[in-house]
MDTraj code that builds the backbone (N, CA, C; nanometers):
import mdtraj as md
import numpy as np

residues = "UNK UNK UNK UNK UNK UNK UNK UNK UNK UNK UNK UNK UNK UNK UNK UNK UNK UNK UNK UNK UNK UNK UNK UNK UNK UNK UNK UNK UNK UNK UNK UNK UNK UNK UNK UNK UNK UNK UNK UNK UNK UNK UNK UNK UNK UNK UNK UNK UNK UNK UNK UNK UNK UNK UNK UNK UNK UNK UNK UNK UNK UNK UNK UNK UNK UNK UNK UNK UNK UNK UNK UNK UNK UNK UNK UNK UNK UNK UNK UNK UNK UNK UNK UNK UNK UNK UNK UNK UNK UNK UNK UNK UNK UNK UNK UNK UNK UNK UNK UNK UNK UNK UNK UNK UNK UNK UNK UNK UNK UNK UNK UNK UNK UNK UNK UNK UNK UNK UNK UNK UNK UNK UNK UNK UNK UNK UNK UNK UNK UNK UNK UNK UNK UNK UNK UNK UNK UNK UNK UNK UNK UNK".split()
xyz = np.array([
    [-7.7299, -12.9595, 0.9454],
    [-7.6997, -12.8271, 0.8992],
    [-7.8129, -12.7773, 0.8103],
    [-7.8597, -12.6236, 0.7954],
    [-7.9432, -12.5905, 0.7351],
    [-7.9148, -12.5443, 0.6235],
    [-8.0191, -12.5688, 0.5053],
    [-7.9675, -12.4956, 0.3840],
    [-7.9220, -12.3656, 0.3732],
    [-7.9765, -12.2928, 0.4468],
    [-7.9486, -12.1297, 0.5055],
    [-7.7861, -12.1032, 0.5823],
    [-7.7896, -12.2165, 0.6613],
    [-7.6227, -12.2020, 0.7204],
    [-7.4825, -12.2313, 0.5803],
    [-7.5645, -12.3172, 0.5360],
    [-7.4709, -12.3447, 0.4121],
    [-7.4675, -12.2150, 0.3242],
    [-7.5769, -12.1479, 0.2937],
    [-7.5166, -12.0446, 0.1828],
    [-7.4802, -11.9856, 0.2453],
    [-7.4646, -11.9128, 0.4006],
    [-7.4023, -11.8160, 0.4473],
    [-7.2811, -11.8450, 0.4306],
    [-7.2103, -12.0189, 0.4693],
    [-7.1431, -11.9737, 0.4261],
    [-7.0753, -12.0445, 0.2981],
    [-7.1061, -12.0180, 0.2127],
    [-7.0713, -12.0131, 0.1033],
    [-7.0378, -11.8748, 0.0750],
    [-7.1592, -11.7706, 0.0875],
    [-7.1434, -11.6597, 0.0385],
    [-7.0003, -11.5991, 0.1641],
    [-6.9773, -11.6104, 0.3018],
    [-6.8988, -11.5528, 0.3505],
    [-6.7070, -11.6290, 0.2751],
    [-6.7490, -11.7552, 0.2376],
    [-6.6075, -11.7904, 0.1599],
    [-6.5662, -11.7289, 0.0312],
    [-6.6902, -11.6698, -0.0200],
    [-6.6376, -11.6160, -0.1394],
    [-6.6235, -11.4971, -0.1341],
    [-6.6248, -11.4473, -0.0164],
    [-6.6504, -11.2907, 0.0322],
    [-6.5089, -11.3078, 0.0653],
    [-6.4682, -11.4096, 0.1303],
    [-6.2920, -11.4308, 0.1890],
    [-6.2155, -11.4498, 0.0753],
    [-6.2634, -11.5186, -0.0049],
    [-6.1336, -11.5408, -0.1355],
    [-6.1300, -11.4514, -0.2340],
    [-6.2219, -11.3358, -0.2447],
    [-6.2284, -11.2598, -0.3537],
    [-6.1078, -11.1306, -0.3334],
    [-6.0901, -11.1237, -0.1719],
    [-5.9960, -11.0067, -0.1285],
    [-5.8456, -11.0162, -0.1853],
    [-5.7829, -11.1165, -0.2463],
    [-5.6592, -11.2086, -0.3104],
    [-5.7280, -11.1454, -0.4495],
    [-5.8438, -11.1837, -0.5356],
    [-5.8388, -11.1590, -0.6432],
    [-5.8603, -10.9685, -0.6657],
    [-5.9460, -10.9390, -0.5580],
    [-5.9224, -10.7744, -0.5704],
    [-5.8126, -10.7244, -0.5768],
    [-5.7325, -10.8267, -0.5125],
    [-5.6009, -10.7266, -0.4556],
    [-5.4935, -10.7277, -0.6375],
    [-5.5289, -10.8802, -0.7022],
    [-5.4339, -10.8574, -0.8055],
    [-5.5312, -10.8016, -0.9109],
    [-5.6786, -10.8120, -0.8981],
    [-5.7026, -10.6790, -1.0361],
    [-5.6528, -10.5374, -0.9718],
    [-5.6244, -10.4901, -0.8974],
    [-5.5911, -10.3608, -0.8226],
    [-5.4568, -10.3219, -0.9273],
    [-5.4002, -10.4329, -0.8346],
    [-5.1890, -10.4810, -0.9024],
    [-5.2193, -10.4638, -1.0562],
    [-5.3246, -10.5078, -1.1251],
    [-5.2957, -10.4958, -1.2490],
    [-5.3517, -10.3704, -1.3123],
    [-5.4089, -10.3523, -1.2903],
    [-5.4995, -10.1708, -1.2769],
    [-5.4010, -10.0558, -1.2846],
    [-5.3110, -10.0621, -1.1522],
    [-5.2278, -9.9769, -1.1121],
    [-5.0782, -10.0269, -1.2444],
    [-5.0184, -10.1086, -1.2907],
    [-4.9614, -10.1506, -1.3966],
    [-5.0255, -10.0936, -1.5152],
    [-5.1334, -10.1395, -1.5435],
    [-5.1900, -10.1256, -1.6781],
    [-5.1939, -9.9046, -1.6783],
    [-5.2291, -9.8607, -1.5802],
    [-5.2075, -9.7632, -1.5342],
    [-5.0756, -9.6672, -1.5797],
    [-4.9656, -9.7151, -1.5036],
    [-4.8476, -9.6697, -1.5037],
    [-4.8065, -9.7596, -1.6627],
    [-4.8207, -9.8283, -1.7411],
    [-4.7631, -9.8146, -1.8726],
    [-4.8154, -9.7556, -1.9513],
    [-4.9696, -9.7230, -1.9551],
    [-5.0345, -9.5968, -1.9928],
    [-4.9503, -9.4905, -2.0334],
    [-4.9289, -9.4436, -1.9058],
    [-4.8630, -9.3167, -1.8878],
    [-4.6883, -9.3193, -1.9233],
    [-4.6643, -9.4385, -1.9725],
    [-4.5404, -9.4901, -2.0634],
    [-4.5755, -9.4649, -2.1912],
    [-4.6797, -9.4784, -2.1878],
    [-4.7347, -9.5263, -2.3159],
    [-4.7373, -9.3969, -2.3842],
    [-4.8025, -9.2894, -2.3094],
    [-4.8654, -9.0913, -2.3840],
    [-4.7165, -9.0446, -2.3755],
    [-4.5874, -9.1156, -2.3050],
    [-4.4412, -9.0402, -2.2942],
    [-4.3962, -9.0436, -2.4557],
    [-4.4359, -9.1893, -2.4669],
    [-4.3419, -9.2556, -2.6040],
    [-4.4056, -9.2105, -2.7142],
    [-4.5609, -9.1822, -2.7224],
    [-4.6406, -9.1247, -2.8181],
    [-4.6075, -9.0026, -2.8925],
    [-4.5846, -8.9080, -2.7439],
    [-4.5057, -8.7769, -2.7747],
    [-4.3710, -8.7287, -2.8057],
    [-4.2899, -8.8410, -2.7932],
    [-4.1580, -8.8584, -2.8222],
    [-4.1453, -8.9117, -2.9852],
    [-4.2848, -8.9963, -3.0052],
    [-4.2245, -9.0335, -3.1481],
    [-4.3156, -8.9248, -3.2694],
    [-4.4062, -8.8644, -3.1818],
    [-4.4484, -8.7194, -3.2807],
    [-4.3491, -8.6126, -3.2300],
    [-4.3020, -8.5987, -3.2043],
    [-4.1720, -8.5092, -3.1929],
    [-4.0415, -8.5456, -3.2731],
    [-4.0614, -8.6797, -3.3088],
    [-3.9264, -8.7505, -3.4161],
    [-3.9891, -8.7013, -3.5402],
    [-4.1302, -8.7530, -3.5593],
    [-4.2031, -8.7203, -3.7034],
    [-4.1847, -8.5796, -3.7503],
    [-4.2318, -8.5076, -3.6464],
    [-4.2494, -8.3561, -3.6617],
    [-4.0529, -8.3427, -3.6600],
    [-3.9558, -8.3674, -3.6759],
    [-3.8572, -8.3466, -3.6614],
    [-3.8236, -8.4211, -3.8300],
    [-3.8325, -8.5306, -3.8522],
    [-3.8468, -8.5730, -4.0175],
    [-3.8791, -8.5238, -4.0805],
    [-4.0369, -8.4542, -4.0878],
    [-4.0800, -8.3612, -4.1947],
    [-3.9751, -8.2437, -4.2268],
    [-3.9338, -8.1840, -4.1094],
    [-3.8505, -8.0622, -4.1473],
    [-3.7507, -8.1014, -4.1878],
    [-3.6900, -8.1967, -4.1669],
    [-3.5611, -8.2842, -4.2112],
    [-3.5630, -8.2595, -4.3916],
    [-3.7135, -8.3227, -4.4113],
    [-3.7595, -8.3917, -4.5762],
    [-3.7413, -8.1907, -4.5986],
    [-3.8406, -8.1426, -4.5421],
    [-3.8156, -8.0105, -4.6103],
    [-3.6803, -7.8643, -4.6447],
    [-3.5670, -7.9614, -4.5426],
    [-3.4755, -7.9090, -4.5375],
    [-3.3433, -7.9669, -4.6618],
    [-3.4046, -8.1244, -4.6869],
    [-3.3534, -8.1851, -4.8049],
    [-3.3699, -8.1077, -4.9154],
    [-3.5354, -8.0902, -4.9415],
    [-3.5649, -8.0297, -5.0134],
    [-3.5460, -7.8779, -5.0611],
    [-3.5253, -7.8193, -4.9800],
    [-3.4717, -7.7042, -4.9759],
    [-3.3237, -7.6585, -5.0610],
    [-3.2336, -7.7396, -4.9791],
    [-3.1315, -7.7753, -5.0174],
    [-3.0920, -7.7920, -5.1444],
    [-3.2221, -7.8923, -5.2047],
    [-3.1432, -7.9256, -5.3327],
    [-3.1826, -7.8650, -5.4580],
    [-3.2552, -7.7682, -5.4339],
    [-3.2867, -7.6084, -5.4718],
    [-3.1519, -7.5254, -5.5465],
    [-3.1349, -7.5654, -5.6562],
    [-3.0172, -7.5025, -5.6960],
    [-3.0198, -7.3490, -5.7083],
    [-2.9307, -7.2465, -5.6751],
    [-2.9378, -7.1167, -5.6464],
    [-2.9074, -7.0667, -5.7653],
    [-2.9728, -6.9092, -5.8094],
    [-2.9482, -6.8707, -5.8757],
    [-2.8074, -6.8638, -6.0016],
    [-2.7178, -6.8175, -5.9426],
    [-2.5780, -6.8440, -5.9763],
    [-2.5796, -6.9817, -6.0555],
    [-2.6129, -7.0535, -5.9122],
    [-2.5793, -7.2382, -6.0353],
    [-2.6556, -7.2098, -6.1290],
    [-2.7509, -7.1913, -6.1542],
    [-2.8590, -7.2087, -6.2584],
    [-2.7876, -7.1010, -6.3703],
    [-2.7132, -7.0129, -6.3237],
    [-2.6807, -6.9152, -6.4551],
    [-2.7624, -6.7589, -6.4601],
    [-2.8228, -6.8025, -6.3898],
    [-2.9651, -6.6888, -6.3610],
    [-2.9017, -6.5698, -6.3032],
    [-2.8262, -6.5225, -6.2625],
    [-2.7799, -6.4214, -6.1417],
    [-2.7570, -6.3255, -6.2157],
    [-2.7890, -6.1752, -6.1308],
    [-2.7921, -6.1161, -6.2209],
    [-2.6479, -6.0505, -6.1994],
    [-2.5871, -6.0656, -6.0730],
    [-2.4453, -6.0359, -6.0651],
    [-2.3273, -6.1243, -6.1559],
    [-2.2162, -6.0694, -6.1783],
    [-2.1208, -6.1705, -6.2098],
    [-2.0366, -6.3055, -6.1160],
    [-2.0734, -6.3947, -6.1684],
    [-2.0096, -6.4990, -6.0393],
    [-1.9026, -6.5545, -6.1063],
    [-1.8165, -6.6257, -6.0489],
    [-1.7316, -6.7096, -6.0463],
    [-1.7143, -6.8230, -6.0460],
    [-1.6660, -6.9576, -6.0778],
    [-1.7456, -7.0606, -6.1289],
    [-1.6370, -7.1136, -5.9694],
    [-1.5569, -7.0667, -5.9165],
    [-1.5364, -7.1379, -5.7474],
    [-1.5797, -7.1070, -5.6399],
    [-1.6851, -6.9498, -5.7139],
    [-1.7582, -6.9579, -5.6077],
    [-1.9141, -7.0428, -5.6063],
    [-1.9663, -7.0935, -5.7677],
    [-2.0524, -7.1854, -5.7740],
    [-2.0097, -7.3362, -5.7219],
    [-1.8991, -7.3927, -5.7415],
    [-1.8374, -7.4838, -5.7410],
    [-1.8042, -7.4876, -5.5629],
    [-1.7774, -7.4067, -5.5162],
    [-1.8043, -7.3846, -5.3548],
    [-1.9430, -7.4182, -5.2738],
    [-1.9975, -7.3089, -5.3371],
    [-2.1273, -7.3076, -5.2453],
    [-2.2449, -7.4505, -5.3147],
    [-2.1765, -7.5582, -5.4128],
    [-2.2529, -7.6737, -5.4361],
    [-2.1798, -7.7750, -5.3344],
    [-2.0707, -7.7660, -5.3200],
    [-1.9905, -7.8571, -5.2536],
    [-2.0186, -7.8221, -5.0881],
    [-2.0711, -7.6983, -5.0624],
    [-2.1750, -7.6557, -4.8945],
    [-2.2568, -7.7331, -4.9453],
    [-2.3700, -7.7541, -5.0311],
    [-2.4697, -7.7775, -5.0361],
    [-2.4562, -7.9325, -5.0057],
    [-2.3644, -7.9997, -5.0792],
    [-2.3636, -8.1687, -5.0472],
    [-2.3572, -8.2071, -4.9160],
    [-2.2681, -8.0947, -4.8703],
    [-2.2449, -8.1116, -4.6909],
    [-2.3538, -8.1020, -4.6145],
    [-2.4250, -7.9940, -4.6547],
    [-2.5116, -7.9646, -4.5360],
    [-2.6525, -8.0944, -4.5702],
    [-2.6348, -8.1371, -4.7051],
    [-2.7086, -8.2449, -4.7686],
    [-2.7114, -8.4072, -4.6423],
    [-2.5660, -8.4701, -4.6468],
    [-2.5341, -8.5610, -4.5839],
    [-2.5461, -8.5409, -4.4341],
    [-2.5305, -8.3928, -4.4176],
    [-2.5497, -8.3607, -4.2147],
    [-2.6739, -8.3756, -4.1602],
    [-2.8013, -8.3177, -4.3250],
    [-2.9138, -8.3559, -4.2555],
    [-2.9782, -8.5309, -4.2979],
    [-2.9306, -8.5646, -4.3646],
    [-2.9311, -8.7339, -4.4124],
    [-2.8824, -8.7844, -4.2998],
    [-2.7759, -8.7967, -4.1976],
    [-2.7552, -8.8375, -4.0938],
    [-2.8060, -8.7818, -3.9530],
    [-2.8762, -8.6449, -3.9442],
    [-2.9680, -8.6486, -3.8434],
    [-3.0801, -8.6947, -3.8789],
    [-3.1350, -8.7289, -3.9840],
    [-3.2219, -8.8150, -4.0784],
    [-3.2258, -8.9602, -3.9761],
    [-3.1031, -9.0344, -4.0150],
    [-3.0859, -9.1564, -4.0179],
    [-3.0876, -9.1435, -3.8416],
    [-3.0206, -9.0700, -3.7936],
    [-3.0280, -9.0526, -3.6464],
    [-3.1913, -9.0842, -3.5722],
    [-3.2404, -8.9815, -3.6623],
    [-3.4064, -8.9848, -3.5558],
    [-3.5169, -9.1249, -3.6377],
    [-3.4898, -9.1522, -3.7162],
    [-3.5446, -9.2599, -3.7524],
    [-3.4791, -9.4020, -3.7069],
    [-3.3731, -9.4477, -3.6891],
    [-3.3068, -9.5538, -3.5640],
    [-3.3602, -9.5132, -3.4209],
    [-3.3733, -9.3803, -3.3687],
    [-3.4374, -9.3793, -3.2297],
    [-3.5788, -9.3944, -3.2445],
    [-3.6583, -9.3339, -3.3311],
    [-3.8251, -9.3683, -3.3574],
    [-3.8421, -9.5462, -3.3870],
    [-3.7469, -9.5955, -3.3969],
    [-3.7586, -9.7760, -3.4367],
    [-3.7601, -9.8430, -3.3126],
    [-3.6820, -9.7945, -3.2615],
    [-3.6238, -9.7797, -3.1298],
    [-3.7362, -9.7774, -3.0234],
    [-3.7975, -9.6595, -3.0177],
    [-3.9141, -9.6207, -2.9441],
    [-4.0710, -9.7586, -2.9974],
    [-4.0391, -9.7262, -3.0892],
    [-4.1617, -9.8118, -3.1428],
    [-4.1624, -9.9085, -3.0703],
    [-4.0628, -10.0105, -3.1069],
    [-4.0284, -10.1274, -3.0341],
    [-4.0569, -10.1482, -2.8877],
    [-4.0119, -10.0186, -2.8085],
    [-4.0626, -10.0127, -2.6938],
    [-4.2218, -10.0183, -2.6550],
    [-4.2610, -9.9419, -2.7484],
    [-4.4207, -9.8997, -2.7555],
    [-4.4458, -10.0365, -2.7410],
    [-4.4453, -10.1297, -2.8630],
    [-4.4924, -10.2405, -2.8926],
    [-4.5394, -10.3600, -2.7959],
    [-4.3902, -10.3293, -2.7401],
    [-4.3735, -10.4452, -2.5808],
    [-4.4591, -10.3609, -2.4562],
    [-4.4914, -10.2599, -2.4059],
    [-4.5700, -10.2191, -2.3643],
    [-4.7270, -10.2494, -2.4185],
    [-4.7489, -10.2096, -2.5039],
    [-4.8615, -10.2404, -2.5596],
    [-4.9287, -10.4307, -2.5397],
    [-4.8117, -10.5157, -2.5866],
    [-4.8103, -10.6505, -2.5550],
    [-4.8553, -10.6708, -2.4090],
    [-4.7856, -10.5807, -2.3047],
    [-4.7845, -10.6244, -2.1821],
    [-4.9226, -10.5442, -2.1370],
    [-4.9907, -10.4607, -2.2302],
    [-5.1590, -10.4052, -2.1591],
    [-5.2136, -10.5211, -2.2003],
    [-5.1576, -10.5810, -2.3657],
    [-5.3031, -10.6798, -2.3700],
    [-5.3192, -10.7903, -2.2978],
    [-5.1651, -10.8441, -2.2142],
    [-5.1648, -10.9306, -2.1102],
    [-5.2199, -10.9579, -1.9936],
    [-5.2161, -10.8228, -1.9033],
    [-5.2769, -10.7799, -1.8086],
    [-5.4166, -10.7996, -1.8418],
    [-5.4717, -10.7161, -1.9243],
    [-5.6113, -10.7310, -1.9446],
    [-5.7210, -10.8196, -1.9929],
    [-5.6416, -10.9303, -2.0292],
    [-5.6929, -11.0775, -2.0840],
    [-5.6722, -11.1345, -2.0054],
    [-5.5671, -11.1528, -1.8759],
    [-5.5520, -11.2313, -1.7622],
    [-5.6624, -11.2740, -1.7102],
    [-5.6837, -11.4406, -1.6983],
    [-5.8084, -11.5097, -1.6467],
    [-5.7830, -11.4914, -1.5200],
    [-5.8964, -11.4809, -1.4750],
    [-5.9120, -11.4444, -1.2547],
    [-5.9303, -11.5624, -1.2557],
    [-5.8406, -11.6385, -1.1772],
    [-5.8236, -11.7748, -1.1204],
    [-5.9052, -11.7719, -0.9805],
    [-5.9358, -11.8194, -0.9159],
    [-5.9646, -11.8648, -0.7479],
    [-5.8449, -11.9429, -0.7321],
    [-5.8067, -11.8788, -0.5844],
    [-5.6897, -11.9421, -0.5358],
    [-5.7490, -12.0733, -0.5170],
    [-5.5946, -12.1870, -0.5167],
    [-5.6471, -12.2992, -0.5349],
    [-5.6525, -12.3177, -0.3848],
    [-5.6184, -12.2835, -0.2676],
    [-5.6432, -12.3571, -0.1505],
    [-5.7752, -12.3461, -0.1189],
    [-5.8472, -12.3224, -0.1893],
    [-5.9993, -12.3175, -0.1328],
    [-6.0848, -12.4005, -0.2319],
    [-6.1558, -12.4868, -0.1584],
    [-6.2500, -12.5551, -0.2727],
    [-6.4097, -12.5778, -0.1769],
    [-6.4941, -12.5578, -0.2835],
    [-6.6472, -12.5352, -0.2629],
    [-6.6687, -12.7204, -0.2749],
    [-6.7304, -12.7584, -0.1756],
    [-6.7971, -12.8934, -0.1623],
    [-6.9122, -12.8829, -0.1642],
    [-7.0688, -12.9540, -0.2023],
    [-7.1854, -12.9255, -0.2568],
    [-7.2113, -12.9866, -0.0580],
    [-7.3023, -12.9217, -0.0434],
    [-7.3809, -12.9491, 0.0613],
    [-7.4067, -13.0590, 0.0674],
    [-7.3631, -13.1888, 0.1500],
    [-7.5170, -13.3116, 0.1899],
    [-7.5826, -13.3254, 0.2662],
])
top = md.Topology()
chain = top.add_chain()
for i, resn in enumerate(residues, 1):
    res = top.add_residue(resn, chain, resSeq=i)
    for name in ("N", "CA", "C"):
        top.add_atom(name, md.element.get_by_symbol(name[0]), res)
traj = md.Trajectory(xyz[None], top)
């Protein structure tokens, strides 16, 4: 046999076994791919929780804005059940937004978590060692 017949084929076996490893960087491409695009869903879902918190914090804040009347300040005459009313709205609408509060921050934990395990499963894919299938083995020429 000639040294020349031997690398042909050498080079035509590795030309045959590489079509198995194309095929699973492809598989992992097209994965790493599609959790991507998991990935920009959950991104925008959890800046849409944030951007939904801030107004939350500013609606707390708002809230606990005591109104004229309470303060004594008014320049109308009030009634101390109608101060004593509209503080006892205020606690309410206090705890309604404290629990859509608590609501979007359990689903943003939620999401995260998801993120996370996605994220785990890109750095998997993409650190994956390219094996050569084992039914093939290279013997040195004699």
């Amino acid at each position: 046999m000639s040294l020349r017949f031997v690398g042909f084929l050498l080079v035509a076996l590795i030309c045959v076994s590489s079509g198995p490893l194309r095929a699973q960087e492809s598989e992992s491409a097209v994965e790493i791919n599609r959790i991507q695009t998991l990935l920009t869903v959950l991104n925008a879902e959890l800046k849409s929780d944030l951007d939904q918190v801030l107004l939350l914090q500013e609606a707390i804040k708002a809230n606990a804005r005591a109104p004229l009347e309470a303060q004594g300040r008014s320049p109308d005459a009030v009634s101390y059940e109608d101060v004593a009313a509209a503080q006892r709205r205020a606690v309410q609408r206090e705890a309604a937004i404290n629990a859509r509060l608590d609501a979007i921050l359990s689903r943003s934990a939620s999401l995260d978590a998801t993120k996370q395990l996605l994220v785990e499963r890109i750095r998997e894919l993409s650190h994956m060692p390219q094996q050569a299938p084992s039914n093939l083995e290279i013997r040195p020429a004699r």
